[in-house]
N, C-alpha and C positions, 0 to 999 in steps of 0.2 A: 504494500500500500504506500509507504514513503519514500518507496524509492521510485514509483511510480510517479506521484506529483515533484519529485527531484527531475526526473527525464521530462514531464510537464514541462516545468519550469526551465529548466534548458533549452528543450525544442523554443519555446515560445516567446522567452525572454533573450538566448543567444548567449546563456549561461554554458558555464563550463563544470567540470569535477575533477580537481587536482591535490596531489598529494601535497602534504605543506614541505616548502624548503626547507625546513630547518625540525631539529627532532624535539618532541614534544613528550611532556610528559605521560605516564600513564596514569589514567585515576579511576575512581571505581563510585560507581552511581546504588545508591541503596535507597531502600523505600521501607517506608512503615504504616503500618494501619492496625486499626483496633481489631482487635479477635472480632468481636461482632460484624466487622464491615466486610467478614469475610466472604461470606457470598454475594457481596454487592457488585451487578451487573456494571456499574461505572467505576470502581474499582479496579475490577477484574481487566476490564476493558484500557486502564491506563497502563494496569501491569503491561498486560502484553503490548502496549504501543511502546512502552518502555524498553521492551524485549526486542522489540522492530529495530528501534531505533542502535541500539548496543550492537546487535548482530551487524546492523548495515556497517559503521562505522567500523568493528572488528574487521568487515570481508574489505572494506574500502582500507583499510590499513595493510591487508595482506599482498593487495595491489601496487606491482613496481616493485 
């Protein structure tokens, strides 16, 4: 899905996707929610955009 409106936005805007010049740090993204919220459908839903987003950026970093 986000990498989807990323190629969007490239076709459209005349955007690119480049590795950065210079080397960056690693860091590490964590989430917290109440026991209760746990079956909550918008929750659950940010989780995995969460999820999108880390993998993409992991497989974009693999690249070069």
């Amino acid at each position: 899905m986000l990498d989807d409106i990323a190629y969007i936005w490239i076709r459209s805007l005349g955007l690119s996707i480049s590795p950065l010049p210079f080397e960056a740090p690693k860091h590490q993204v964590s989430t917290l929610w109440k026991a209760a919220q746990q079956g909550d459908v918008g929750i659950r839903w940010f989780i995995g955009l969460i999820e999108q987003v880390a993998q993409m950026s992991w497989t974009m970093g693999q690249v070069g």
